[in-house]
C-alpha positions in Angstrom: 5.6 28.9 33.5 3.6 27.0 31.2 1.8 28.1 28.0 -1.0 26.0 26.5 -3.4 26.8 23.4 -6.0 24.6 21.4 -5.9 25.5 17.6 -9.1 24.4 15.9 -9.2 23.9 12.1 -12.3 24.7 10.9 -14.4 25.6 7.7 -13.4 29.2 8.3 -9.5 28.3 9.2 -7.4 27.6 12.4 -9.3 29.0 15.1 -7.0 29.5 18.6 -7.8 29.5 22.3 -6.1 29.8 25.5 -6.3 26.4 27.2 -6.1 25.9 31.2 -5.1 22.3 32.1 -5.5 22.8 35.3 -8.6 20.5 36.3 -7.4 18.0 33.2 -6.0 15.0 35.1 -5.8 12.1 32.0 -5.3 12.3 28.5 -8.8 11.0 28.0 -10.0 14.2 29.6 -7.5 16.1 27.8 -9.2 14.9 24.5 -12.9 15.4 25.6 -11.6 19.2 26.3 -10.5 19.1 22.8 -13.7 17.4 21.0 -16.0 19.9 22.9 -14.1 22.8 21.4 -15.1 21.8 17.7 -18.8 21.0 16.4 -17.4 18.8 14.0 -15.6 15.8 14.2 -12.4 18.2 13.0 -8.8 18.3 13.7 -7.8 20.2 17.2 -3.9 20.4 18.4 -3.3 20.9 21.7 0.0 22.8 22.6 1.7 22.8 25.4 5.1 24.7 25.8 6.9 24.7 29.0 9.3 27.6 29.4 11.7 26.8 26.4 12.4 23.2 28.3 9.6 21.2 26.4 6.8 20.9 24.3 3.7 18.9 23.8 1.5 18.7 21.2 -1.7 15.9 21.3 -3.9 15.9 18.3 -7.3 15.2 18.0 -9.2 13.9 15.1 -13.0 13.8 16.1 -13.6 10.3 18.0 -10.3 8.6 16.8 -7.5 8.3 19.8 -5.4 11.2 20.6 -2.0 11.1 19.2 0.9 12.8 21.2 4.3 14.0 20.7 6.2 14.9 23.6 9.8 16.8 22.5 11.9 15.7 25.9 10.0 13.2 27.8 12.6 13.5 30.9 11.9 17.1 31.3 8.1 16.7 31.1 8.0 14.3 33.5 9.3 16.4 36.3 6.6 18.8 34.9 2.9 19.7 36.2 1.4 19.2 32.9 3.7 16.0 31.9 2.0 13.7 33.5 -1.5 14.5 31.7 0.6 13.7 28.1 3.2 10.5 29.1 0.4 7.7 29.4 2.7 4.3 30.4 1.6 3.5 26.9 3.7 6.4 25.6 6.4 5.7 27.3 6.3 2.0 26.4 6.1 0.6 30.2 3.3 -1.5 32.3 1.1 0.5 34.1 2.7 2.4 37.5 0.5 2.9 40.4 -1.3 6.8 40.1 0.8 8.4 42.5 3.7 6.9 40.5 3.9 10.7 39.0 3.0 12.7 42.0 5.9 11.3 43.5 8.1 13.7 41.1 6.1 16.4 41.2 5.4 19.0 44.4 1.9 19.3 45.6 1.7 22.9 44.0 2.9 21.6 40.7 6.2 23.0 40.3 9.2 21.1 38.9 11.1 19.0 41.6 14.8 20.2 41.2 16.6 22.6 38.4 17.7 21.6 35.1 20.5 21.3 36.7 19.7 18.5 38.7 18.7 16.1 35.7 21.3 13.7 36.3 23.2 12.9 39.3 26.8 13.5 39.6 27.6 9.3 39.0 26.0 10.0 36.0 22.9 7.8 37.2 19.3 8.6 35.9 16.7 8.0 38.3 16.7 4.0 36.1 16.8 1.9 38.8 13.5 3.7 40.6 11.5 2.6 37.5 9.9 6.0 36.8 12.5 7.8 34.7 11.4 8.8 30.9 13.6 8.6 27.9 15.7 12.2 27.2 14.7 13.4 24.1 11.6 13.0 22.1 8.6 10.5 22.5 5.2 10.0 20.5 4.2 10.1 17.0 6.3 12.8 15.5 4.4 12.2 12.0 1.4 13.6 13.9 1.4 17.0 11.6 2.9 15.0 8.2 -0.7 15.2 6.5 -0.9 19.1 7.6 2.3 20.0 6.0 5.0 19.6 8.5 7.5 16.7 8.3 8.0 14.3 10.9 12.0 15.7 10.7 10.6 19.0 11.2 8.9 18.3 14.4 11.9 16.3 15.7 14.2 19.3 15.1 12.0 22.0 16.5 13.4 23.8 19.3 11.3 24.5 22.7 11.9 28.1 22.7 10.0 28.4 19.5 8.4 25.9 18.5 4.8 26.0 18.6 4.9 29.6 17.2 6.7 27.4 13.9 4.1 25.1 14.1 1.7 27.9 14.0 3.4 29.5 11.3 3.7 26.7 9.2 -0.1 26.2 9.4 -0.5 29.3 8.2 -2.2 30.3 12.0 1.0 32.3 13.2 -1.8 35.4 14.4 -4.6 33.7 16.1 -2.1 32.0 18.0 -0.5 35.2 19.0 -3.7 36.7 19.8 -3.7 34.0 22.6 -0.2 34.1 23.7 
C-alpha cells in the first residue's frame, strides 16, 4: 500500500494534496505533475511512503531539476513507484535498457518477493545481475536543509513516520493529515 501527497508552499502556507502516480512513468513527468500544481515557480515536495518500508521525497523548485531522496533504495526498487524516483543517475550507474525495472516488478505493480526475501541465503544480493540498488539511503538528503530540517534529520527518519515529521516540522502536520 503506497501513500503519496504533494505539499505546495505557497503565499498562503503549505498547501497538501493526494497524489496518484499511477500514469507517472519518469521523473520528468513526475516533476511536470509537480510544477502544474503551483502558479508560481514555488517549492512542491513530493512524498511517497510505502507501507513503513520506504520513503521518497523529490522536490521541486519551479524550472530547476528535481532533487530526490530515496530512504532504502533496495526496497524501492522492488517497488511500483521506485522505479519513477531511482533514475540510473541516482543510483550512480550507465543507463539500463527500460524494461531493466519491469523485470523486478509484477505486471500489476506489486513487490516481487517479501521482505524476507531481500537477500539470498549465500548472503548474495542480486550484484552480479547488475540491477541491484544500494540498501540504505540514496539522493540529496540536504534537500529540506534551507526549509528547516537537517540533512541528519532526514537520514534518521524512520519509514513508519516519517513524512508525517517532515510535515510537522514544516509546520503542515494538518493539511497533510487532511489528505492521508
Amino acid at each position: 500500500m503506497y501513500f503519496t501527497a504533494l505539499l505546495a508552499r505557497t503565499d498562503h502556507g503549505w498547501e497538501a494534496s493526494d497524489t496518484e502516480l499511477d500514469d507517472v512513468e519518469s521523473l520528468d513527468e513526475l516533476a511536470e505533475l509537480a510544477r502544474a500544481a503551483v502558479p508560481d515557480d514555488e517549492t512542491v515536495l513530493i512524498c511517497v511512503e510505502q507501507e513503513g518500508a520506504w520513503f521518497g521525497l523529490v522536490r521541486v523548485d519551479g524550472e530547476d531539476d528535481p532533487r530526490v531522496f530515496v530512504s532504502d533504495a533496495a526496497r524501492a526498487m522492488r517497488s511500483a513507484y521506485g522505479e519513477i524516483l531511482l533514475t540510473d543517475e541516482l543510483l550512480g550507474r550507465a543507463p539500463t535498457s527500460p524494461d531493466a525495472l519491469e523485470r523486478m516488478v509484477d505486471l500489476d505493480g506489486t513487490e516481487d518477493g517479501s521482505a524476507d526475501d531481500e537477500a539470498s541465503e549465500d548472503g548474495d544480493d542480486d550484484e552480479e545481475s547488475g540491477d541491484a540498488a544500494p540498501r540504505g539511503p540514496v539522493g540529496d538528503a540536504a534537500l529540506l536543509s534551507d526549509l528547516g530540517i537537517e540533512t541528519a534529520t532526514v537520514l534518521t527518519l524512520s519509514p513508519d513516520d516519517a513524512l508525517g515529521e517532515i510535515a510537522d516540522a514544516l509546520g503542515c502536520a494538518d493539511v497533510l493529515e487532511a489528505v492521508r
